[in-house]
N, C-alpha and C positions, 0 to 999 in steps of 0.2 A: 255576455258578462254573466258569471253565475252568481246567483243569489247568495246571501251571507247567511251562511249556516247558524241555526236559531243552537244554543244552549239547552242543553235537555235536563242538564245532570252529568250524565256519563262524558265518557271518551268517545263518544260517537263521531264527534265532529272531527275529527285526526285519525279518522281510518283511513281519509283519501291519501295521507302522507305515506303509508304502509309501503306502498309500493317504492317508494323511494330506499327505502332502509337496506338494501343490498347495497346501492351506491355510498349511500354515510358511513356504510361500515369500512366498504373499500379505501373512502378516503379519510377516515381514522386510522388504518393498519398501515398507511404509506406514512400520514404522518407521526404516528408514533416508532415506523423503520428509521427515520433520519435522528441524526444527530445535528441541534443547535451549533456552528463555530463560529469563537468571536473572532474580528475581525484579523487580531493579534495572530491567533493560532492556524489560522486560514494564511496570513501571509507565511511563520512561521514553517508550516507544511511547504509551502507552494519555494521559496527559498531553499529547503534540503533538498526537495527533487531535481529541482533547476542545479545543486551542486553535486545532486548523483549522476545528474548527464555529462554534465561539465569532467566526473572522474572518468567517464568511460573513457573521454579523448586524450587524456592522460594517458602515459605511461603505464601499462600496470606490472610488466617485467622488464628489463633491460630497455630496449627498442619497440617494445610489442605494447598497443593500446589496446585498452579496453576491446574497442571496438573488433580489431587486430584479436585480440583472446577470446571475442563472444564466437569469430568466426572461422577461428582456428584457423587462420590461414600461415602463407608463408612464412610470416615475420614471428607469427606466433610459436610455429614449429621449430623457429630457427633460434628464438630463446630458452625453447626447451619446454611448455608452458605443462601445467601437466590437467591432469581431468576436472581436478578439483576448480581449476580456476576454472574451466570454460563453464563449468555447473555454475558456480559461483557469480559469474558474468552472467547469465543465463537468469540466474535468478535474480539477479540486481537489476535486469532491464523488466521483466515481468512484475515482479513485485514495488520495487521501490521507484519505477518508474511508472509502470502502465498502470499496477493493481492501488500506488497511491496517489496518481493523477486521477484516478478513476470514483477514489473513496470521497477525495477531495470537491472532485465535482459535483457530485451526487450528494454525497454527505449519507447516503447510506448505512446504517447498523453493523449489516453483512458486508459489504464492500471495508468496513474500517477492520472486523473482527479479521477478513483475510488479509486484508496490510498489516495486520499487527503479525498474523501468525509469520504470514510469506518473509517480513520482513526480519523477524527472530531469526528465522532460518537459515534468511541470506546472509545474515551478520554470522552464525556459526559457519557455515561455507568461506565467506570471506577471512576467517579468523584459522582457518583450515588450509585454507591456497595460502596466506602470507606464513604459515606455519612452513605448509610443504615445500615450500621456495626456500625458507630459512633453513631447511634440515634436510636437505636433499643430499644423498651421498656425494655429487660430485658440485656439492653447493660453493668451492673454491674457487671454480672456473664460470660459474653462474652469475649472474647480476641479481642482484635481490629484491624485495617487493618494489616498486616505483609508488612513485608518491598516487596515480588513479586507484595502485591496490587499499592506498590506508583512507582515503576520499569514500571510497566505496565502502571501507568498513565503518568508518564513522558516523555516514548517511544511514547506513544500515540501522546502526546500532540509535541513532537519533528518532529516525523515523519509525526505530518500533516503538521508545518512548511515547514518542506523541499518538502514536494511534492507540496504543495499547491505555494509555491517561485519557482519552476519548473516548473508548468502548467500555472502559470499569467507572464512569462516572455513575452515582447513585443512581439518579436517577434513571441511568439505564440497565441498570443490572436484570432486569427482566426483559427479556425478548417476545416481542410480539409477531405472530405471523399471520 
């Protein structure tokens, strides 16, 4: 047992803590990385992702799901699917699925800043394939967006609200690293 250090005056007595101060610092910068979610907004997230998977298995052209257009396969080819969508798909599983289960979990700074951006993006993608489908030269004999196309964009467009109102809150407008 060590003896209780006597009062001198100074700061003598808190030198032995020194050595700690790399550790404090570390776990100040982790937690000033997160963001606070109330319970509301943590369900609210965890509910749109759960309805962006849900669009994948939807329809997203004629015959062709989601799924069917992430992987270009036959069914997709055979509605005709064009590049935009499989990007489009491509980036609605990455981002509004993985990179916002991911932000969600963690609750991360960086993890919400990239759902917000990814998910901006896939909303203009998505907003791009339901365009390209609707004005496609031989768009007569085509089936048009399917209800996983407009699922998807909405998720999109939701999900960057909520990250993007999560990363500009005052309080975090300074980044720490």
């Amino acid at each position: 047992m060590r003896p209780i250090p006597q009062f001198t005056g100074g700061f003598e007595v808190h030198d032995d803590l020194r050595h700690y101060r790399p550790m404090f610092e570390a776990i100040e910068r982790r937690v000033l990385a997160t963001v606070e979610m109330a319970a509301h907004e943590r369900l609210r997230a965890a509910t749109v992702i759960a309805v962006a998977g849900l669009g994948l298995c939807l329809g997203q052209s004629g015959e062709a799901t989601g799924w069917a257009t992430l992987l270009n396969n036959a069914a997709a080819q055979a509605e005709s699917t064009s590049i935009v969508a499989v990007i489009a798909a491509h980036a609605g599983v990455i981002f509004c699925l993985i990179c916002s289960a991911a932000a969600l979990h963690t609750r991360m700074i960086h993890l919400i800043v990239l759902a917000a951006a990814g998910c901006a993006s896939t909303s203009v993608l998505a907003m791009l394939s339901i365009w390209t489908r609707q004005s496609a030269h031989d768009s007569s004999t085509l089936a048009g967006p399917g209800p996983g196309a407009l699922i998807g964009l909405l998720t999109a467009v939701v999900l960057t609200g909520l990250w993007t109102r999560l990363a500009l809150r005052p309080e975090r407008r300074v980044f720490t690293y």
